[in-house]
C-alpha positions as CSV (number, residue, x, y, z in Angstrom):
1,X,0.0,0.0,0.0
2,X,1.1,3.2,-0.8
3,X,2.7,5.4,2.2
4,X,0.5,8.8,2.8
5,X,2.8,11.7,3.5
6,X,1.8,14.3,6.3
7,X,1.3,17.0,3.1
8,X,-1.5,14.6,2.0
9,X,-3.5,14.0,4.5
10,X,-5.8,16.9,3.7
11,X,-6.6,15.7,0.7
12,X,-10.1,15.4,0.2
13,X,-9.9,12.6,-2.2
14,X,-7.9,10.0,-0.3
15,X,-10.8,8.4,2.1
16,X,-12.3,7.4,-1.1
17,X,-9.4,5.6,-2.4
18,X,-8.6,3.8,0.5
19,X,-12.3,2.7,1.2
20,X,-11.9,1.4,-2.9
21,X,-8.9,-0.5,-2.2
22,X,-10.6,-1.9,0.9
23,X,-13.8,-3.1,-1.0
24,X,-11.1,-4.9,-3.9
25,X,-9.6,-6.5,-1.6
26,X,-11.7,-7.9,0.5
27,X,-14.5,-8.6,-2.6
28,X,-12.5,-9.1,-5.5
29,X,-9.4,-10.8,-4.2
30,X,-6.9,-9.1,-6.1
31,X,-3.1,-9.4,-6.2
32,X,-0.8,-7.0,-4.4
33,X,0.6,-5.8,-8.3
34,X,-3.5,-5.6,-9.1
35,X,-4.1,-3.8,-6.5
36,X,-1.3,-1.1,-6.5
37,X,-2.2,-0.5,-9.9
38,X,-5.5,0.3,-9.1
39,X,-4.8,2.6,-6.5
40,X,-1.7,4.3,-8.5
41,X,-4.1,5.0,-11.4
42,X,-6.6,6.3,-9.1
43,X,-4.6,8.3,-7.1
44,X,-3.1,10.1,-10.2
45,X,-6.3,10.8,-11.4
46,X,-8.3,12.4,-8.6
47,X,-4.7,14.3,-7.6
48,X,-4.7,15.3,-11.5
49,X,-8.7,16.7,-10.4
50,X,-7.6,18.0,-7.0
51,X,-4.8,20.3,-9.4
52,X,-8.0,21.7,-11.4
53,X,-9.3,23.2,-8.4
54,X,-12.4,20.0,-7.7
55,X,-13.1,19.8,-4.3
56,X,-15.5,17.1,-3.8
57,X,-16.3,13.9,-6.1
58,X,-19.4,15.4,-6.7
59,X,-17.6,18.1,-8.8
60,X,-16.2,15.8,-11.4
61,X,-17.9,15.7,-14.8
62,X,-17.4,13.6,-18.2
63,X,-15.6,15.9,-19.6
64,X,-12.9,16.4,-16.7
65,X,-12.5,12.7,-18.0
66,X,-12.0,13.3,-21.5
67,X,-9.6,15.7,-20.5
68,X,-8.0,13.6,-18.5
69,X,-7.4,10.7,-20.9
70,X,-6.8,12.8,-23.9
71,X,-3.8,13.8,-21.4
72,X,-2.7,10.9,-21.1
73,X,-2.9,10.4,-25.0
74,X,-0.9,12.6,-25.7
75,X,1.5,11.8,-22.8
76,X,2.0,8.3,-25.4
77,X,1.0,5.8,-23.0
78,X,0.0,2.6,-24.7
79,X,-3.6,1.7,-25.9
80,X,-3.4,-1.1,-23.2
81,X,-2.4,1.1,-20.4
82,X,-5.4,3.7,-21.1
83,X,-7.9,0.8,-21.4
84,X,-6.5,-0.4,-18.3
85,X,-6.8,3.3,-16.5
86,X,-9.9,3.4,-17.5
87,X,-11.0,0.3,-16.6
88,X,-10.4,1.3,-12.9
89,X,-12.1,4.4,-13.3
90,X,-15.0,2.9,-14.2
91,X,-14.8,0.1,-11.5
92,X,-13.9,3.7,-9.5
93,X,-17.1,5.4,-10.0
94,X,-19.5,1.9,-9.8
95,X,-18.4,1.8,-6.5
96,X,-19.1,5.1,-5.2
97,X,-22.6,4.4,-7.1
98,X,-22.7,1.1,-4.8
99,X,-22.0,2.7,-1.6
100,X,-24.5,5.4,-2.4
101,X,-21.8,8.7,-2.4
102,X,-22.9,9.4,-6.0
103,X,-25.9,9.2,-7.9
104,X,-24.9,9.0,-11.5
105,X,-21.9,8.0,-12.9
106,X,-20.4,10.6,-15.0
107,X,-18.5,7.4,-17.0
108,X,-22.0,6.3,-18.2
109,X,-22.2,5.3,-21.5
110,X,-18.4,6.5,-22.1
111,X,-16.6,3.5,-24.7
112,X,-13.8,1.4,-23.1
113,X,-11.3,0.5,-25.5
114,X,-11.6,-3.1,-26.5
115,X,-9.1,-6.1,-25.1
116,X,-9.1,-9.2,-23.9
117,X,-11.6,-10.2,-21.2
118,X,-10.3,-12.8,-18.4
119,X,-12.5,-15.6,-17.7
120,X,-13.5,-15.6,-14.2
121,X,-11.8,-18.1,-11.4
122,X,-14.7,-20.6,-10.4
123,X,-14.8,-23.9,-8.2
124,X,-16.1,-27.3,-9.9
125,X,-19.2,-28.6,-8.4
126,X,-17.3,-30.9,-6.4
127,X,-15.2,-28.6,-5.0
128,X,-17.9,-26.5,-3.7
129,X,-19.5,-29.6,-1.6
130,X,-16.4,-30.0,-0.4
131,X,-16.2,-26.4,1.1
132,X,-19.7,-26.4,2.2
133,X,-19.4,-29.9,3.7
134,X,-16.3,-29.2,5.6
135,X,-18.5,-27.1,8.2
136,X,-19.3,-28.9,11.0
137,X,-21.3,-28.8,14.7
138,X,-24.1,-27.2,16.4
139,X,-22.2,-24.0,17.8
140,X,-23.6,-20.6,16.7
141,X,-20.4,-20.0,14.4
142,X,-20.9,-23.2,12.6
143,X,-24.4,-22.8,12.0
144,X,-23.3,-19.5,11.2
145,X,-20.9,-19.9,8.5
146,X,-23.1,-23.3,6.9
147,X,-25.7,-20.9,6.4
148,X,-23.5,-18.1,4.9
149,X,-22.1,-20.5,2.1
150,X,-25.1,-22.4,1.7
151,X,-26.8,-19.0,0.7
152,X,-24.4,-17.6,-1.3
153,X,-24.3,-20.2,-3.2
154,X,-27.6,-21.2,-3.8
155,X,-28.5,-17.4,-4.7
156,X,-25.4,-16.3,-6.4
157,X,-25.4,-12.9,-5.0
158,X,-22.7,-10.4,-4.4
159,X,-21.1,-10.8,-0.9
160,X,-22.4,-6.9,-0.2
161,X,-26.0,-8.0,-0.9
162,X,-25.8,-11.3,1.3
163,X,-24.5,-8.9,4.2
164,X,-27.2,-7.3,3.9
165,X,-30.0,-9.1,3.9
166,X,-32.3,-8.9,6.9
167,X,-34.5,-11.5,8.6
168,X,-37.8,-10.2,6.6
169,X,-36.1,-11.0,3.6
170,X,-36.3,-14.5,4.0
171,X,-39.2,-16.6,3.3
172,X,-39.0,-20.1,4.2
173,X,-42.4,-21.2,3.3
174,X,-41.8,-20.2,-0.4
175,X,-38.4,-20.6,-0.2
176,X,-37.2,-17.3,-1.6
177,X,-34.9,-14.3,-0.6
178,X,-35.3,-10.8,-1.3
179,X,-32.1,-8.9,-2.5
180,X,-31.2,-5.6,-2.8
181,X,-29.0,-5.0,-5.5
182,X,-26.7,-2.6,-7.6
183,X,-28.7,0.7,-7.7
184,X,-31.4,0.1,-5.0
185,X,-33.0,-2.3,-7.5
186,X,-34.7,-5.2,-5.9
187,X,-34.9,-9.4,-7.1
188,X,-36.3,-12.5,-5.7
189,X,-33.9,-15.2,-6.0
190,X,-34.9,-18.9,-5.2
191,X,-33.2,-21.1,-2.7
192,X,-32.9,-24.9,-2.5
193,X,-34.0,-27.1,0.5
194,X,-30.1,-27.1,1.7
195,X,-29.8,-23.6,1.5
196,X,-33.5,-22.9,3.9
197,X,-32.8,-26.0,5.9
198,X,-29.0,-24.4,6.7
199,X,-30.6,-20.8,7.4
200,X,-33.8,-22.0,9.2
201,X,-31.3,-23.8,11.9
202,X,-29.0,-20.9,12.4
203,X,-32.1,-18.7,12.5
204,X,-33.4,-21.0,15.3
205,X,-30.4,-22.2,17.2
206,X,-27.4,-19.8,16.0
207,X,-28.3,-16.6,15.7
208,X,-30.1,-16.1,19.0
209,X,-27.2,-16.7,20.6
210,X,-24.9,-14.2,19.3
211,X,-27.7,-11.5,20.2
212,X,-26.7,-12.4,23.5
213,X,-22.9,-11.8,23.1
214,X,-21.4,-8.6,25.0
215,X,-21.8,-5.6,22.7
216,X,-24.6,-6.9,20.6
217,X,-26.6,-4.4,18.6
218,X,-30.9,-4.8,18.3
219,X,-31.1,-5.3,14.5
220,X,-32.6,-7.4,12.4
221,X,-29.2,-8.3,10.4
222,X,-29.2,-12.1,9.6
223,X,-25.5,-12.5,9.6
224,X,-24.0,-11.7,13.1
225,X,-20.2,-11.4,13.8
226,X,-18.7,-12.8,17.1
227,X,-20.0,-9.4,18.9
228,X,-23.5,-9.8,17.9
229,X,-23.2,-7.2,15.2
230,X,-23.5,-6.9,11.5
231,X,-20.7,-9.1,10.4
232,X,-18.4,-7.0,7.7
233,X,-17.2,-8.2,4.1
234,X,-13.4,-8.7,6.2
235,X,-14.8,-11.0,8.6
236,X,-16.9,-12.6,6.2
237,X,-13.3,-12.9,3.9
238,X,-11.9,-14.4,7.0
239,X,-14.5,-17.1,7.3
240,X,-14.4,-18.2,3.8
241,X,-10.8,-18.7,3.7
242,X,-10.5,-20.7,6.5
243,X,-13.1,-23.2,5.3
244,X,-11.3,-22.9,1.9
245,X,-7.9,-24.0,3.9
246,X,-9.4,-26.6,5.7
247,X,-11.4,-27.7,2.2
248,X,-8.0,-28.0,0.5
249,X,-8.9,-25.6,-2.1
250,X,-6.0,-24.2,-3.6
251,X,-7.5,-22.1,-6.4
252,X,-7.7,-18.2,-6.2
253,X,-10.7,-18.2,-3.9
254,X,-12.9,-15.1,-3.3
255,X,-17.1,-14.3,-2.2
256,X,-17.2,-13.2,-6.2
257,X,-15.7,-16.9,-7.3
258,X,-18.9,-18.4,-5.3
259,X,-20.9,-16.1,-7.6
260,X,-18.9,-17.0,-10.7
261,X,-19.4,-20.9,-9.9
262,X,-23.1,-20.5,-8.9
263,X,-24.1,-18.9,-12.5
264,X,-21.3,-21.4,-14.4
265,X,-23.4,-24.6,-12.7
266,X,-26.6,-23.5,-13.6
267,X,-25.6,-23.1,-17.5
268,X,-24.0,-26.7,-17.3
269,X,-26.9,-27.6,-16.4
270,X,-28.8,-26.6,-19.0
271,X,-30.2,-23.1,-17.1
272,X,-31.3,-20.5,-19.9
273,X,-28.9,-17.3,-20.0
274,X,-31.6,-14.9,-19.7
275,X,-32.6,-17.1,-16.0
276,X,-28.9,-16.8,-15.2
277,X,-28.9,-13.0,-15.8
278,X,-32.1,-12.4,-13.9
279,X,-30.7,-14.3,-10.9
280,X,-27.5,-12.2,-11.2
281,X,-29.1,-9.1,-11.4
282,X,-26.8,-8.0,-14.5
283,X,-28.6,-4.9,-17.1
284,X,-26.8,-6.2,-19.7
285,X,-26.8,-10.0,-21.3
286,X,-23.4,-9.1,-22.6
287,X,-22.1,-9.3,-18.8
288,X,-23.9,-12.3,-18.1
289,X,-22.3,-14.5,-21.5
290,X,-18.9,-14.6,-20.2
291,X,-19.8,-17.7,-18.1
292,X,-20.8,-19.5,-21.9
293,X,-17.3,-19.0,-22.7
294,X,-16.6,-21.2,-19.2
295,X,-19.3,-23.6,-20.1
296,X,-17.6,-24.2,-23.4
297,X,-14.2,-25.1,-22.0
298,X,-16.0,-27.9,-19.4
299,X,-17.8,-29.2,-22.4
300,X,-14.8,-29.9,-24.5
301,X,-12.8,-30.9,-21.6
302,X,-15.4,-33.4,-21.0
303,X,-15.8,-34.1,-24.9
304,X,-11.6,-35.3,-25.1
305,X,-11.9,-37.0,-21.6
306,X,-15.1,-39.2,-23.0
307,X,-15.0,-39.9,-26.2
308,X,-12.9,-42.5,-27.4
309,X,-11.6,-40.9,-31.0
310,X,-10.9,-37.0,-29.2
311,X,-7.9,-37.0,-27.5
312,X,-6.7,-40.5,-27.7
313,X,-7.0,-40.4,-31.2
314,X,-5.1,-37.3,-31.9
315,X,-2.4,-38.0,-29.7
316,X,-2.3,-41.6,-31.3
């Protein structure tokens, strides 16, 4: 992490960036190189706005952007490295639009420069079991966490909206959850028996207890942390790594690869795209078709494992 000299401290901007870094890491998982980038790029950026004379985030428009870029244009960085500044920009702003600081994001409808898309880390089916099935006992922590996994995977959801959900969102007779999602817009997302029979217990026999613990809060909260209080996205990081340890998962494990592997499952099994976007709550399809391109790879994996004139036969 980059070292804040006395001189900056008064910036205005540098809250923001440190709460942005905070949310990529614990959310998205990235690597230390990943991660400096994004806070380099920024950094120079809302310094570059702070020179201008802005004050506030709510002072930036589109075309302090285009500015901004055009800058860098002509400064002749590569295409890749402007795609990639603005890239974070946009991640940037979506946050701020997340956490509710801004209501419209002045990169709306701006074009990135097109590049290569990564495919997302996600967990076979197996290996999810695995991680689910390594929790065990009747303590409120266990019940806890079984419960946490159990819904996150059945639902798919972003690890800020399963925080978030509250006891009134759950209906176990119908076996549904309400989410709140990206821009205050709400979705109904279906849950299997596991994932009610996991909550149901922990609503029963878990969570009552950590309302009891010294310095709990009166709130209606399903997830508690060890103090009876709203349990955070680090604790909830903490939690799944642990499992993931004692799981033997290796792979680059984060709450967003649940998400990945919830959506990739349901398109191997034969789950409509539209379904899968509806569950996600993505706008656009176009975010939602990345996981064919994952679906793809399994089926030709499976294709050369199975069939007896695929890989045998080439390699013959």
């Amino acid at each position: 992490m980059t070292v804040i000299s006395e001189k900056q401290q008064d910036r205005w901007y540098l809250p923001l960036v440190q709460a942005f870094i905070h949310y990529l890491v614990l959310e998205r998982g990235l690597s230390p190189n990943t991660r400096e980038a994004y806070e380099r790029d920024t950094r120079a950026f809302l310094s570059h706005m702070d020179t201008l004379g802005l004050r506030s985030i709510h002072d930036i428009r589109r075309e302090h952007i285009h500015h901004y870029m055009a800058l860098l244009q002509q400064g002749g960085l590569k295409r890749s490295t402007l795609a990639r500044t603005l890239s974070t920009l946009r991640a940037f702003f979506r946050f701020l639009l997340d956490e509710n600081v801004l209501e419209k994001n002045p990169l709306h409808h701006m074009p990135t420069p097109k590049r290569e898309r990564p495919l997302p880390h996600v967990l076979t089916q197996e290996e999810v079991t695995r991680l689910i099935e390594t929790i065990h006992g009747h303590d409120p922590f266990a019940l806890r966490d079984r419960a946490l996994l159990e819904l996150l995977y059945a639902s798919g959801m972003r690890v800020s909206e399963l925080l978030q959900v509250k006891l009134t969102d759950i209906n176990f007779e119908l076996m549904i959850v309400r989410v709140m999602g990206k821009g205050r817009r709400e979705r109904i997302i279906p849950m299997g028996k596991k994932a009610k029979d996991a909550l149901y217990t922990y609503v029963l026999n878990g969570r009552p207890k950590l309302m009891k613990r010294k310095g709990a809060q009166v709130s209606d909260v399903l997830f508690l942390n060890h103090h009876g209080r709203a349990l955070s996205r680090q604790g909830f990081w903490k939690i799944l790594r642990a499992h993931a340890v004692r799981a033997g998962i290796t792979k680059p494990l984060t709450p967003h690869t649940i998400r990945h592997s919830f959506a990739t499952h349901l398109l191997e099994n034969g789950a409509d795209l539209r379904i899968v976007q509806e569950l996600l709550g993505h706008q656009d399809l176009s975010t939602t078709q990345i996981y064919t391109h994952l679906t793809k790879q399994s089926l030709k994996k499976t294709y050369d494992r199975a069939h007896p004139r695929a890989v045998r036969y080439r390699e013959g």
